[in-house]
C-alpha positions in Angstrom: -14.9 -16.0 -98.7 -17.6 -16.9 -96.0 -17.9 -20.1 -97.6 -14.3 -20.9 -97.3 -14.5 -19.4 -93.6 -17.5 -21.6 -92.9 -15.9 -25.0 -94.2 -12.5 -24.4 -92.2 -14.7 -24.0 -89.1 -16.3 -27.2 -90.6 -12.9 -29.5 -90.8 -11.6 -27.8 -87.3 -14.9 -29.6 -85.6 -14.7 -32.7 -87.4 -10.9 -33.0 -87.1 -10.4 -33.7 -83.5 -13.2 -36.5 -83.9 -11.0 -38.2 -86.8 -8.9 -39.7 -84.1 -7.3 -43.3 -84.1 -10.6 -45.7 -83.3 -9.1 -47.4 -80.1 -11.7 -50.8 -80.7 -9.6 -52.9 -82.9 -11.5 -55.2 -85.1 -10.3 -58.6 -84.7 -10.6 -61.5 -86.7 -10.0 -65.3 -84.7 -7.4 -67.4 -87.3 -5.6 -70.2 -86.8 -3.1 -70.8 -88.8 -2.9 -74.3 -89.9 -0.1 -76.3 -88.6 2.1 -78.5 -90.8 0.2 -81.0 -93.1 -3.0 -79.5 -92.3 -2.9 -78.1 -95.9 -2.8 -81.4 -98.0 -5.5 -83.2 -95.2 -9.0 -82.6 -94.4 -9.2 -80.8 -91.0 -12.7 -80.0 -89.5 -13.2 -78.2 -86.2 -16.4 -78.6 -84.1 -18.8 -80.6 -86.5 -21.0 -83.5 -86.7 -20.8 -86.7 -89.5 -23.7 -88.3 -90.1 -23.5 -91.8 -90.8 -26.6 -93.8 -92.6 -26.6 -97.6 -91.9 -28.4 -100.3 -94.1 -32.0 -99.7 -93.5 -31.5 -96.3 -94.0 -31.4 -95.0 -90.4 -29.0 -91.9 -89.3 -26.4 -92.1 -86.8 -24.8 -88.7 -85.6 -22.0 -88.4 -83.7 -20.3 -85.1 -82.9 -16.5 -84.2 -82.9 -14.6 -81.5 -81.3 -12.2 -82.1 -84.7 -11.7 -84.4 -87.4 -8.6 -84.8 -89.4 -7.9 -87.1 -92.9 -5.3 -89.3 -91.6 -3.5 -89.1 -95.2 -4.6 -86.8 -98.3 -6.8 -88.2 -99.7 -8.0 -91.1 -97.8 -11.0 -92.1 -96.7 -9.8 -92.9 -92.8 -10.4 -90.0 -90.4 -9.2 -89.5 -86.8 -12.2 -88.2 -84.6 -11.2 -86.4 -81.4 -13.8 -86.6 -78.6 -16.7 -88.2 -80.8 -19.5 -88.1 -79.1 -22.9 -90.2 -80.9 -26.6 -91.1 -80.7 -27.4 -94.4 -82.5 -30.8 -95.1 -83.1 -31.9 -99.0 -82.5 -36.0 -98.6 -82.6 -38.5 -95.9 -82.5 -37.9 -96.1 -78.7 -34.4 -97.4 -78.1 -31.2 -96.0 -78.5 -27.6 -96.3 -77.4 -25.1 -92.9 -76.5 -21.5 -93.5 -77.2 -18.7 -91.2 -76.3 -14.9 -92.0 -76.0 -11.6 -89.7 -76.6 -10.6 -90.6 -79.9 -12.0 -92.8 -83.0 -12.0 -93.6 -86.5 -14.3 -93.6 -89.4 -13.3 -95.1 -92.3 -15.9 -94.1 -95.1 -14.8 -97.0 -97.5 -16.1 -100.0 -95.1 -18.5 -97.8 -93.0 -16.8 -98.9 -89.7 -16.5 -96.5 -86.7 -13.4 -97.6 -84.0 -13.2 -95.8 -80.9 -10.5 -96.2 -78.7 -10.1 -95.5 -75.0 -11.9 -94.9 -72.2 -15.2 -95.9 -74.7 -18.5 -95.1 -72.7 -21.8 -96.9 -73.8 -24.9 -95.3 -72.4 -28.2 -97.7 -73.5 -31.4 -95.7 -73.0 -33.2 -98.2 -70.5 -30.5 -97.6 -67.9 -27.3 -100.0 -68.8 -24.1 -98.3 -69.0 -20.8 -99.7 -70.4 -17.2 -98.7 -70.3 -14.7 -100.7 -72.3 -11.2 -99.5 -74.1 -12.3 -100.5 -77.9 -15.9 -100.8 -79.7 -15.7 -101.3 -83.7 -19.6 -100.5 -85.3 -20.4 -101.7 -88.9 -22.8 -100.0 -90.3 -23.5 -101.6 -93.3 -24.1 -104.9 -91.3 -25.6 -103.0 -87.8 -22.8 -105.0 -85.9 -20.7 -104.1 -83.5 -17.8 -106.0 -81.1 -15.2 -105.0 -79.0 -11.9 -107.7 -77.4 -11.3 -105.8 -74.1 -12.7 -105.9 -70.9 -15.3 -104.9 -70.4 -17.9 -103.0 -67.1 -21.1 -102.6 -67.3 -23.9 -101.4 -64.8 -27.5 -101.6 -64.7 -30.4 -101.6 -62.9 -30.2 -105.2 -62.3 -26.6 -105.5 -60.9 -22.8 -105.6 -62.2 -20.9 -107.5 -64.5 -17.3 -107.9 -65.8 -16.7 -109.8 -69.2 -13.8 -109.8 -71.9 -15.4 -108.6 -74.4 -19.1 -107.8 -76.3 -20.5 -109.0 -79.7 -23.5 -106.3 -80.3 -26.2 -107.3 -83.0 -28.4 -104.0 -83.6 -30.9 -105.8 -85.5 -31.9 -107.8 -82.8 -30.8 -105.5 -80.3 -28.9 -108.2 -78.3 -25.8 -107.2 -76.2 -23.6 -110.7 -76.0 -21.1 -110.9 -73.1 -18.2 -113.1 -74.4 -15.1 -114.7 -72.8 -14.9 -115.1 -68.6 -18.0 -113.4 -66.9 -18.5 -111.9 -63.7 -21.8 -111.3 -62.8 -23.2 -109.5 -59.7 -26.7 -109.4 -59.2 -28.4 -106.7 -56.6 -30.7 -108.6 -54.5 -33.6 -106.2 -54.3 -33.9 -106.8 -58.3 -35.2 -110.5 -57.1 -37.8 -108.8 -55.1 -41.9 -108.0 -55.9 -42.3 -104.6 -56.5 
């Protein structure tokens, strides 16, 4: 009888603290929206892309989506990457949206494309296309670019990463800064 006695006392203690825990334990799922099932759909990753002497190019991507099951063409949005030209040199390149298509190893970004070449030049254009199997790259719109030697306005750009050469192409409009001409 004390026992029992003892273990009612027991459950009339412990009882009030049984309550209803008011933290919630939350999990964060999206549910995937229609078609997102039958494509590839990554959020916040990076590709890694290996051109023909073997050197890796990253780029980032706030999402990437298969633009049909099972192809090998995917939509990048906000691709942000680093591509390696030498031991020292490099190029940044960032732009809203792109495309890799894995087949032909050819990036295309599109819009508002930024170019950011580690000595200083910067170039905005709407459109670059990359090969990385040949380590070329071009784009056909205009194109603005700034560096520490002046301004210049051109149609479009032929890129050869092999020789790291940055070709101009079409009408050119070139501004040089004057204190560039001067000793230093």
């Amino acid at each position: 009888m004390p026992s029992i006695a003892a273990v009612l006392i027991g459950v009339l203690l412990v009882f009030p603290s049984l309550k209803k825990d008011v933290r919630d334990f939350k999990l964060d799922i999206t549910m995937p929206k229609k078609g997102e099932l039958e494509k590839l759909h990554v959020e916040n990753t990076v590709l890694y892309i290996t051109d023909s002497k073997n050197q890796v190019n990253n780029f980032t991507a706030q999402s990437i989506d298969e633009t049909a099951p099972g192809s090998k063409l995917v939509k990048l949005h906000n691709p942000e990457g680093m591509m390696p030209l030498s031991k020292e040199n490099w190029i940044n390149i960032k732009s809203p949206t792109g495309y890799f298509n894995q087949s032909t190893n050819i990036i295309q970004l599109t819009e508002d494309v930024k170019m950011y070449y580690n000595e200083g030049m910067e170039v905005e254009t709407q459109e670059l296309f990359y090969d990385f199997n040949s380590r070329k790259g071009y784009g056909n719109q205009p194109v603005a670019a700034e560096g520490i030697f002046g301004n210049l306005l051109a149609e479009g750009f032929i890129f050869d990463s092999d020789n790291q050469i940055l070709t101009f192409t079409g009408h050119s409009d070139i501004t040089v800064h004057e204190e560039s001409f001067k000793e230093k």
